[in-house]
Each structure stands twice: as C-alpha cells, then as structure tokens.
C-alpha positions, -999 to +999 in steps of 0.1 A: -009-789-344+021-780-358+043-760-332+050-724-342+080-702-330+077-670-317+096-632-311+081-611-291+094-583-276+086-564-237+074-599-226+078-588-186+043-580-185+011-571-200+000-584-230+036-596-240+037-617-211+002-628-217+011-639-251+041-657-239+024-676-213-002-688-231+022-700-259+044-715-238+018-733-220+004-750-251+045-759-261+052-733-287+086-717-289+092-686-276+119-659-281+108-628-257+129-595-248+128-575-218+154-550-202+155-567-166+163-601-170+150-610-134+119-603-143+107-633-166+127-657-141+100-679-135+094-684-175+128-692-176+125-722-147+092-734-159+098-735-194+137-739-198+136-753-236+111-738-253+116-700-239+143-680-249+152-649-227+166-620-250+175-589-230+165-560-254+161-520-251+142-512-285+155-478-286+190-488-294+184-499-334+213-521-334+206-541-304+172-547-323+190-559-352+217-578-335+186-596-314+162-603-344+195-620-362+204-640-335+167-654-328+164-663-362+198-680-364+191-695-332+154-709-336+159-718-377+128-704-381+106-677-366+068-675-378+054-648-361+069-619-349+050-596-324+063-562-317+047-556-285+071-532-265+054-500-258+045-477-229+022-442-220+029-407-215+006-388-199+006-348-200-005-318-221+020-311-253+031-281-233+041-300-197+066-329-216+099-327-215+121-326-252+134-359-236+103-377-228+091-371-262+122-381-277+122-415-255+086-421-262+094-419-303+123-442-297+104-469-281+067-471-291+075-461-330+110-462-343+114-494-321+088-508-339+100-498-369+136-513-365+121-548-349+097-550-382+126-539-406+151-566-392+126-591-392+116-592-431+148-599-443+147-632-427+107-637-431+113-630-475+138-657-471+130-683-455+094-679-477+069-657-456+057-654-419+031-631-402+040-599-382+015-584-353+017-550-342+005-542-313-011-509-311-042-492-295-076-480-298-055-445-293-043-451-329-079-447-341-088-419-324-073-386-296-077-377-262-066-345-242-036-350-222-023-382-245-006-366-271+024-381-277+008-415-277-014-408-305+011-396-326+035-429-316+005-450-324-014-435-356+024-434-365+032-470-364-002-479-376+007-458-406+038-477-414+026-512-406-007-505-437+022-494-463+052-525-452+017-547-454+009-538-491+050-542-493+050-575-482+026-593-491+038-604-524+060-627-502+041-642-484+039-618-450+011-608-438+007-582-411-016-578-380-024-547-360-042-551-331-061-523-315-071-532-279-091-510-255-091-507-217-072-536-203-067-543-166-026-545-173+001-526-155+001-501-184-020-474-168+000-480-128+028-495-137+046-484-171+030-450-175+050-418-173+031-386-161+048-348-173+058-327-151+019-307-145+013-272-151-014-252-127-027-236-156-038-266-170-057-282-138-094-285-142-088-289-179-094-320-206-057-322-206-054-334-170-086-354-174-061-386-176-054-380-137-087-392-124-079-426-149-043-432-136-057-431-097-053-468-085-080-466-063-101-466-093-092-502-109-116-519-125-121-552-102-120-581-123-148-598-134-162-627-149-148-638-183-174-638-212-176-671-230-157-673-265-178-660-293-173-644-324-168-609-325-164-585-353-141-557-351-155-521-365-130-510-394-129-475-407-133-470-444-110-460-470-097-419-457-112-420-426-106-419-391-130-433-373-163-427-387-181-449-408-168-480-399-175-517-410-164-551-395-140-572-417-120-597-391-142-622-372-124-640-351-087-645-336-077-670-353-073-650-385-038-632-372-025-666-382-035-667-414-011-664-444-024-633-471-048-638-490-079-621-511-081-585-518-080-559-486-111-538-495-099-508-472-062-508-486-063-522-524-088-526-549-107-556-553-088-580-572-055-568-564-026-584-532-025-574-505-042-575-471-035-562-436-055-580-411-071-562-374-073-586-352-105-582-326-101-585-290-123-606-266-123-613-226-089-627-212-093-658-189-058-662-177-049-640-147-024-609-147-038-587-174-077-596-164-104-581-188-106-571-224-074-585-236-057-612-259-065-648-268-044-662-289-063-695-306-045-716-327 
C-alpha cells in the first residue's frame, strides 16, 4: 500500500488523535496541530519520523496559513487534509457571552474555513488530494441549549457542499463526516457551558446539563464487527427528512471524484461531495461510535 501523508489539525485528543494514531501505527505520515505541545509527547517519542508536531491555534488565519505552507513544503506532498479542530458550547442564545460566540465562530467555522482555503492552492497544484471535514450530526439537525454549535456546524457544512462542486474539476474531492455520540472528551473535557440563567432552569435549553454530568458516561462496550453500513442522506432542499443512503463504506473518503453527486448536481454533471458513515471504534481513548479509517 502506498503510504499517504496526512494534516490534521487538534490531534491532542478525540477523533484527531484517533485518526493520528491509527495512521501512524500502520506507517503513514502525519502532520498534526495542537496548541500545547506537551500534549502529543508520546506521539512525538514513538513515532519520531513519520509524525510531525505543528503547534497551531486555528483562530489566528495567518498562523493557519503559515502552517498549511510549511507542511506542504516540508512533506512534498500532502494527500489528505482533515480539518478536525473543533469544540462545544453549551447554553441558551440568551446566557453566552459576545466573546464566547465570537471564539466559537473563530474556531469551529472560520478555522475551518482558513485551513480548507490554504490547503487548495497546494492540492490544484500539485494535481488533486481529498479534504475531510469533520462535522456533526448537529449540522443535520437542532437542539435547545446548543445553539451556537449548530450554526458553526450547518455553517461549515454549508461551505464544504459549495468549495466541493468548486473543486472537483481538479481533482479534490471533499469529505464531511457527521458522527453521533462518541465516548470522546468532547462532552467533559473541551466543552464550555454559559454562564446559566434561573429563568431558564427546568427548560429544553438547560436540558444539555443532565448530558454533560460525568457520572452519566456511557461505559464502554463491546466493539461491533466491521460491516457495511449505509449512511442516511437528506435529499436535495432538505434538512433532515426524507433521507436516502449513498456512501457504503469508509473506504470511500479516499477516493478521488468521480460520477455525478445526485444530491448536489444533476446526473451527468462533476462533481461529488462524499459523507462518510461511521462504525464502532476498536482502539481505546475515544471508545464507541467513532472513526475507522480503512485504507
């Protein structure tokens, strides 16, 4: 198999470091970000020529820029990019700050956006590549108390459809992938919480409480054995009913473009944008419904 090199950025934990590890492990290359660099030490001892530590905050746009360029110039190549870095915020509309929207923007969308716009110069020329956005199942649908998560995720799934019709004629092809409950550090860990009002308590909006209470973790169980799965895909101008599956296994997020995207384009025209489906994880760390990346 022919070894692939990677960007990824917020690979400290989660599904970033899950990706990494399981790259890494089967001796891809791997150029991940993260804002402490103590905390991907051990990646750093265990694989010391194949991963590359980046230290990255995606809200600064020229740091972004100034990272992508150097991993490409460093690396030669980079064939999949996966922009990764992402967090929650928890609260009624009315409870956040102006700054914790403002922060949340900067990191989960326009962070996104700057990685993905940095990246295709170098993907058009050195003659195509594959992007994967990581998103949500909270960029398919709402819930009370999860505003501003929504709007960063419908947001970025927004741009990554139109960049995907964009691209394509060069060979790029673009992933989102939408997963659900994980047992990450996303809900404990990451997660920020607004400042609560009383006049919201016993309300949907602080429904989210009950779900962020660690005594509540899921245990981890048993991983299911690798099957196909089909992902449920909403039709043309909605959101989210009337659904029908399209992607059938992993292994098409490595796939370069090709045949029409029914959902985005007209048979017979370019253009696809790939959602990749998401099946039990069997490494430990983010335990449950979670990533496998198959080559």
């Amino acid at each position: 198999m022919t070894t692939r090199n990677w960007l990824i950025t917020g690979v400290s934990s989660g599904f970033g470091r899950e990706f990494a590890t399981q790259l890494l492990d089967r001796g891809e290359v791997v150029a991940g970000t993260v804002r402490r660099p103590d905390s991907v030490a051990g990646l750093v001892r265990k694989y010391p020529d194949t991963f590359h530590r980046e230290l990255l905050d995606v809200t600064d746009a020229a740091a972004v820029r100034d990272v992508v360029d150097r991993s490409f110039t460093s690396l030669g190549r980079i064939d999949v990019v996966v922009s990764n870095a992402g967090y929650g915020l928890f609260g009624a509309a009315e409870e956040l700050s102006d700054e914790q929207v403002a922060h949340i923007i900067a990191t989960n969308l326009t962070g996104s956006i700057h990685l993905i716009r940095a990246s295709l110069p170098h993907l058009r020329a050195q003659g195509g590549g594959r992007i994967i956005q990581i998103s949500s199942y909270g960029g398919q649908v709402a819930f009370p108390g999860n505003s501003m998560y929504h709007a960063t995720k419908w947001g970025i799934e927004g741009f990554a459809e139109s960049v995907a019709q964009e691209v394509a004629p060069f060979g790029i092809g673009v992933t989102i992938v939408e997963p659900g409950g994980a047992r990450t550090e996303f809900r404990y860990g990451s997660a920020q919480v607004a400042d609560l009002m009383p006049a919201y308590d016993g309300t949907p909006a602080h429904g989210f409480l009950a779900m962020l209470d660690p005594r509540r973790r899921a245990r981890p169980r048993r991983p299911r054995p690798h099957g196909r799965r089909h992902h449920r895909q909403r039709r043309p101008g909605t959101r989210p009913a009337a659904h029908h599956p399209r992607i059938a296994s992993p292994a098409d997020h490595c796939r370069r473009p090709q045949g029409p995207n029914r959902r985005l384009r007209s048979a017979g025209r370019p253009g696809r944008l790939d959602r990749l489906p998401t099946r039990t994880m069997t490494r430990t760390g983010a335990q449950g419904r979670g990533l496998v990346i198959t080559p």
